[in-house]
C-alpha positions as CSV (number, residue, x, y, z in Angstrom):
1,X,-2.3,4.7,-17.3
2,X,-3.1,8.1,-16.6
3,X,-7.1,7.0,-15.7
4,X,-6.2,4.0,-14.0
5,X,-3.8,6.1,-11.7
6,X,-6.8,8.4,-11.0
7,X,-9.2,5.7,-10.4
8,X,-6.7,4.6,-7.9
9,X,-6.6,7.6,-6.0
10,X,-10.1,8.2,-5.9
11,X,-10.8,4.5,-4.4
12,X,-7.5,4.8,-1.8
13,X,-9.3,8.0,-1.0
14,X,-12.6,7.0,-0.3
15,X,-11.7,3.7,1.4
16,X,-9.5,5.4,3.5
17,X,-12.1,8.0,4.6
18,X,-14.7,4.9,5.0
19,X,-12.4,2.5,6.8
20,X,-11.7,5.8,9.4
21,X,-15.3,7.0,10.2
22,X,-16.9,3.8,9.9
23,X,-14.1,2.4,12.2
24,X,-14.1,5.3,14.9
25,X,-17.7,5.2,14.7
26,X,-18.0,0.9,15.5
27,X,-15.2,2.0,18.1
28,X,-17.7,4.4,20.1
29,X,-20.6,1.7,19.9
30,X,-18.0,-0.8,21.8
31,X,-18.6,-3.3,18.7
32,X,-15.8,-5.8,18.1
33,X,-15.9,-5.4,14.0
34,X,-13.9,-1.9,14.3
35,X,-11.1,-3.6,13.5
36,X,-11.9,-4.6,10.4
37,X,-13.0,-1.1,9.3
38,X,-9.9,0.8,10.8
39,X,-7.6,-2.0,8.6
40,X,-9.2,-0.4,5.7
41,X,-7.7,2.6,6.0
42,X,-3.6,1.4,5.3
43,X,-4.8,-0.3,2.5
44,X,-6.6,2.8,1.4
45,X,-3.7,4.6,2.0
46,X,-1.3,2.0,-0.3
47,X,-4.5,2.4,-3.1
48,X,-3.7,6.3,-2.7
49,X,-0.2,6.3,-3.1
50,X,-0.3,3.9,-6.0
51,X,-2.6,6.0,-7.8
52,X,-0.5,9.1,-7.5
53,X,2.5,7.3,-8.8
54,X,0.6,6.0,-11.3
55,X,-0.6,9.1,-12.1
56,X,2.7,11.2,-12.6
57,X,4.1,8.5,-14.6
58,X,1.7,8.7,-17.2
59,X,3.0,10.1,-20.6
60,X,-0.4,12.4,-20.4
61,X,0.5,15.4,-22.3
């Protein structure tokens, strides 16, 4: 449980981070699919948290 929590946080992390400057950057070229990217980034965030309760759940000793 301990890797899957990880794995989790890593992907929240980066899909976060992707969904944000991806987003901003589609946002600043006036393009309409920004919104798409920048609704990345609660899901990312949800993937983040998930992994970090996962994580300190885990009987990893």
């Amino acid at each position: 449980m301990h890797k899957l929590g990880v794995i989790t946080t890593l992907l929240g992390l980066i899909l976060s981070a992707v969904g944000l400057i991806v987003g901003f950057w589609e946002m600043l070229r006036g393009s309409g699919n920004a919104q798409v990217w920048l609704s990345l980034v609660p899901l990312g965030f949800v993937g983040l948290m998930l992994g970090v309760v996962l994580t300190q759940l885990s009987d990893r000793k």
